[in-house]
C-alpha positions as CSV (number, residue, x, y, z in Angstrom):
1,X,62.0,10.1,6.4
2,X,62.7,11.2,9.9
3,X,59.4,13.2,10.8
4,X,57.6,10.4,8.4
5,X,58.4,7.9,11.4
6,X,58.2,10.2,14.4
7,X,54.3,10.7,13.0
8,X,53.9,6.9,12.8
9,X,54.9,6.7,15.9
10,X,53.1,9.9,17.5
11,X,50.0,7.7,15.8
12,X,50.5,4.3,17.3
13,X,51.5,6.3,21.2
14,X,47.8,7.5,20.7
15,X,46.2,4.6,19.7
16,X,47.8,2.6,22.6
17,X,46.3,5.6,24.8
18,X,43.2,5.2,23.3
19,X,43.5,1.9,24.2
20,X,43.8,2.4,28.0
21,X,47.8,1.7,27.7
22,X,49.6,4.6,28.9
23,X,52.8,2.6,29.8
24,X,54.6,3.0,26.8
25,X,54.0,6.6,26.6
26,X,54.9,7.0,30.6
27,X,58.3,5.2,29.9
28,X,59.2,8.0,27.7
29,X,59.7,10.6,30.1
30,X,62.3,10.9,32.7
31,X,62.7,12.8,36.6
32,X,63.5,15.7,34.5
33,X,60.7,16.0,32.1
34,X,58.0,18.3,32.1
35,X,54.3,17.5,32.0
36,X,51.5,20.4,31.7
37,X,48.4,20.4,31.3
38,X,46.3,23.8,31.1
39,X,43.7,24.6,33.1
40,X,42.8,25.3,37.2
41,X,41.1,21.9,37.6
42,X,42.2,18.2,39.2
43,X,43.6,17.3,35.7
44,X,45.5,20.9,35.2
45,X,48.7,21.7,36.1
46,X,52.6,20.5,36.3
47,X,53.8,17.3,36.9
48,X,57.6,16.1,36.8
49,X,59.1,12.7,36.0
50,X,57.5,9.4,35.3
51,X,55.6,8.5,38.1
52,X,53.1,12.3,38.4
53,X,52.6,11.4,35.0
54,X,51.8,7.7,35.6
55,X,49.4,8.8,37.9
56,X,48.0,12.2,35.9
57,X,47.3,9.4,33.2
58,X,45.7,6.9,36.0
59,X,43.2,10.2,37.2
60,X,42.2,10.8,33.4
61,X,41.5,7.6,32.2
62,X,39.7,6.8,35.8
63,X,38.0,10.2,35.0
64,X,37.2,9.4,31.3
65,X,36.8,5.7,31.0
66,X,36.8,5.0,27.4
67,X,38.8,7.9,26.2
68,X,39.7,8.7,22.7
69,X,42.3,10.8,21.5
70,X,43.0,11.2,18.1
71,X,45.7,13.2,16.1
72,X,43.8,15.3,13.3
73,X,47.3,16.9,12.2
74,X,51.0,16.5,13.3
75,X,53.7,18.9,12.3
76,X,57.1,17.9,13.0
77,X,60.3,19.7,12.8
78,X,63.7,18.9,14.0
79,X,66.1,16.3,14.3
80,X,66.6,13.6,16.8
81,X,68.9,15.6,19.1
82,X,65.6,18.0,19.2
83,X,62.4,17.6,17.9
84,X,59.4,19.3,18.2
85,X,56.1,17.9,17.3
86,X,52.6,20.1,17.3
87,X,49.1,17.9,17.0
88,X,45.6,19.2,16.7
89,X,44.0,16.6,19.2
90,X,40.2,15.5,18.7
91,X,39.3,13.9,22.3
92,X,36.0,12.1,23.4
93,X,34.5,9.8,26.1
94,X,31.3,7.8,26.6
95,X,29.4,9.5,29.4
96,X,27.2,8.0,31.6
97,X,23.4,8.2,29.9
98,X,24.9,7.9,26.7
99,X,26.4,11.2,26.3
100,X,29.5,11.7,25.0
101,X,32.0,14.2,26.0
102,X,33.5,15.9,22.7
103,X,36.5,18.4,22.9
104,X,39.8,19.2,21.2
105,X,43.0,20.7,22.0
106,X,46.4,21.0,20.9
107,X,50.1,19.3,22.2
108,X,53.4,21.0,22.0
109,X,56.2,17.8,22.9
110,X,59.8,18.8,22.7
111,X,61.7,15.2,22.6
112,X,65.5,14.8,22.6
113,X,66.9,11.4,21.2
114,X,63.1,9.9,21.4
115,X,63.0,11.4,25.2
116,X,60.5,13.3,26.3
117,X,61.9,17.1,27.0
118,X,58.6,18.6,27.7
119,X,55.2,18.1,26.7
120,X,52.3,21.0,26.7
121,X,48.9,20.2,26.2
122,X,46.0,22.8,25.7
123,X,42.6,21.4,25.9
124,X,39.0,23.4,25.7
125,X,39.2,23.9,29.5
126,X,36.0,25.5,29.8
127,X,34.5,22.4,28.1
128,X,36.5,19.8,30.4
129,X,35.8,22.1,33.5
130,X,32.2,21.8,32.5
131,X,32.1,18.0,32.3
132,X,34.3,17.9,35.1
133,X,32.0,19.9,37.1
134,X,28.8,17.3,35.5
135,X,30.3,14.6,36.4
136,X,31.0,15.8,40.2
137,X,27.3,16.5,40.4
138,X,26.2,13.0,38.8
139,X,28.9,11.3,40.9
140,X,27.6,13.1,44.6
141,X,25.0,10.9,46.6
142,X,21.1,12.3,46.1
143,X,19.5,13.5,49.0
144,X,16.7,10.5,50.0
145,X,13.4,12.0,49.0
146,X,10.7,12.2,51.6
């Protein structure tokens, strides 16, 4: 019954996400809790505590306006005193001229008593550094033709 709920609730953190509310996942980590995010890019790399995740969360969604992320499979193991949950991510975007930015990834989140402990999170980098890189380009001021 345990991992039953802790997927309902995995479920409802991403919708909320999804949603543009990041809040109630924010107020699940503390000073001590580890954030990482793979990749050498402005969204990669280790944050600590509430408030570099608040803002890592701000950057993405300012980044990817729109975003969807949606758990395709959660395992959980563990108890409440230390759980472990693995998803299989599917992520996506509107992008400006219609595209849409497609990618997936995978989260490793190590909670203890509903507390975020740690949470890892792999994503396709070389498909975000690509659109990271597109949108960079799209977002830079065109020289005035002559």
């Amino acid at each position: 019954m345990y991992k039953f709920i802790v997927k309902r609730i995995v479920r409802r953190m991403f919708g909320l996400l999804s949603e543009g509310d990041y809040e109630p996942l924010v107020k699940q980590f503390r000073p001590q809790s580890r954030f990482m995010f793979a990749g050498d890019h402005v969204l990669g790399g280790e944050r600590r505590g509430q408030e570099e995740v608040r803002q890592w969360f701000q950057e993405t969604l300012r980044r990817f306006p729109g975003l969807q992320i949606v758990p395709q499979e959660i395992v959980v193991t563990g108890w409440p005193w230390n759980t472990v949950i693995a998803n299989h991510l599917a992520i996506s975007a509107p992008r400006p001229g219609g595209r849409e930015y497609r990618n997936e990834g995978m989260q490793l989140l190590r909670l203890r008593w509903g507390q975020v402990v740690e949470d890892l999170i792999f994503e396709d980098t070389l498909a975000l550094e690509a659109e990271l890189r597109r949108s960079e380009r799209a977002d830079r001021p065109q020289p005035a033709a002559l």
